[in-house]
N, C-alpha and C positions, 0 to 999 in steps of 0.2 A: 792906697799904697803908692807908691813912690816910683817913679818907672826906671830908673835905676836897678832898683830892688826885680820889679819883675823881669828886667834884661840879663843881670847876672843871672834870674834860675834857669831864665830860657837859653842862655847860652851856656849853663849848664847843661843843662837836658840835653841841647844838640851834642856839645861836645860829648857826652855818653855816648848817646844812640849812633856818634860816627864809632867810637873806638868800640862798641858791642862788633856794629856791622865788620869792623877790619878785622876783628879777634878771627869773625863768622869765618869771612872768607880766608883770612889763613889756615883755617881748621878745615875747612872742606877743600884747597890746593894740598896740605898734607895727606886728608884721605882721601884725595882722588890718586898721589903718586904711589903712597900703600896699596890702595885696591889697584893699581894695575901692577902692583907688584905681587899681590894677592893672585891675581889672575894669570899669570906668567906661572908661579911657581907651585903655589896649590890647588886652582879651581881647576884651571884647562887639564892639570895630569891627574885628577881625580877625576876628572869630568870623563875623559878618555876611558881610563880604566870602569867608570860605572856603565858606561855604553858598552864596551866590552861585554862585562856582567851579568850583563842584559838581553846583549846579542848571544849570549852562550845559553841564556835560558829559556831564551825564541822569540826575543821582544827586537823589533827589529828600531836602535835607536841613531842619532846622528850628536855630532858634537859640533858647534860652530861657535864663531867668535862675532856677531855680528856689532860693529862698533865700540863701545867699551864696555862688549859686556859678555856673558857668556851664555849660551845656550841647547839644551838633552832635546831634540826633537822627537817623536815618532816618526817613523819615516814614511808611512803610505799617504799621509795627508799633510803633515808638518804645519796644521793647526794645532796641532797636540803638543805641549811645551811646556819646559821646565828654564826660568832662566836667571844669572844674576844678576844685578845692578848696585850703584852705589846710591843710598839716595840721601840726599843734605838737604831734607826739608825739616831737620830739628837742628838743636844745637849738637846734638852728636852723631855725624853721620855713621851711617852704620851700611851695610851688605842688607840688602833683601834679594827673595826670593817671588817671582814671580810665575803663576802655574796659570795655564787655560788649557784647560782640556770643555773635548765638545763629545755632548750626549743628544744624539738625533739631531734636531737641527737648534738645539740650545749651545749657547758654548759661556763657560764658565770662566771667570777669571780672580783670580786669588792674588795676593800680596800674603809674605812674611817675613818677617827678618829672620836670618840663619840665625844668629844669637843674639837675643834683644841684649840693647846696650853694650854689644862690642865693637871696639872700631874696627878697619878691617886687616890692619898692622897683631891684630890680636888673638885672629882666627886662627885653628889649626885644622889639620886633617880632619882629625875626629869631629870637630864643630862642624863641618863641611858635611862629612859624610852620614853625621846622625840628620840634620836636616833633610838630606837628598834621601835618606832611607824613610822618614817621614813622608815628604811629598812623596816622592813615588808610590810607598802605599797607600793613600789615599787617591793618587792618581788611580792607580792600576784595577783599585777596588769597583769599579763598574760594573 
């Protein structure tokens, strides 16, 4: 073969895998400013109100924003947590959910995504809230 021939594929190839990578990271700079706009307008005031919820039912919970993310602690040990994140380790990022709750001196940790294969420009209340009614029973079921 001709080395001509194998330079055009090879700088084909690269040329791809740069415009893949740039597509990448324009995709996850959009849903990184959706998910914090996600987090402003529906995670932290749903987040609030389920803690509330919570607290009215004798579950003693907290709401915090640590970094860019959100998270339902228990309050007596605050190992105990429910939280979100963005995560851009596919081509589509998406909102997960992240739970560790501890049994004796075990402590558990889970990952989910709140709605597989939605961005986070596309979440609503109810996607929110049927998730966090999820985790939490499964949390609380101990």
């Amino acid at each position: 073969m001709e080395i001509a021939v194998v330079r055009k594929r090879i700088q084909a190839a690269l040329a791809a895998a740069r415009d893949r990578a740039r597509q990448r990271r324009q995709k996850s700079d959009e849903a990184e400013q959706a998910y914090v706009t996600f987090l402003d307008n529906v995670a932290g005031p749903l987040a609030r109100q389920v803690a509330n919820a919570l607290r009215a039912e004798g579950y003693a919970f907290t709401v915090s924003t640590p970094g860019r993310g959100l998270r339902i602690a228990l309050e007596p040990g605050r190992d105990d947590f429910l939280e979100l994140a963005l995560s851009t380790d596919s081509d589509q990022p998406h909102v997960v959910g992240r739970i560790r709750r501890t049994r004796g001196s075990r402590t558990i940790d889970e990952e989910y995504p709140v709605k597989p294969g939605t961005a986070p420009q596309n979440l609503s209340e109810d996607d929110l809230l049927e998730f966090f009614v999820r985790a939490l029973d499964a949390w609380l079921e101990r």
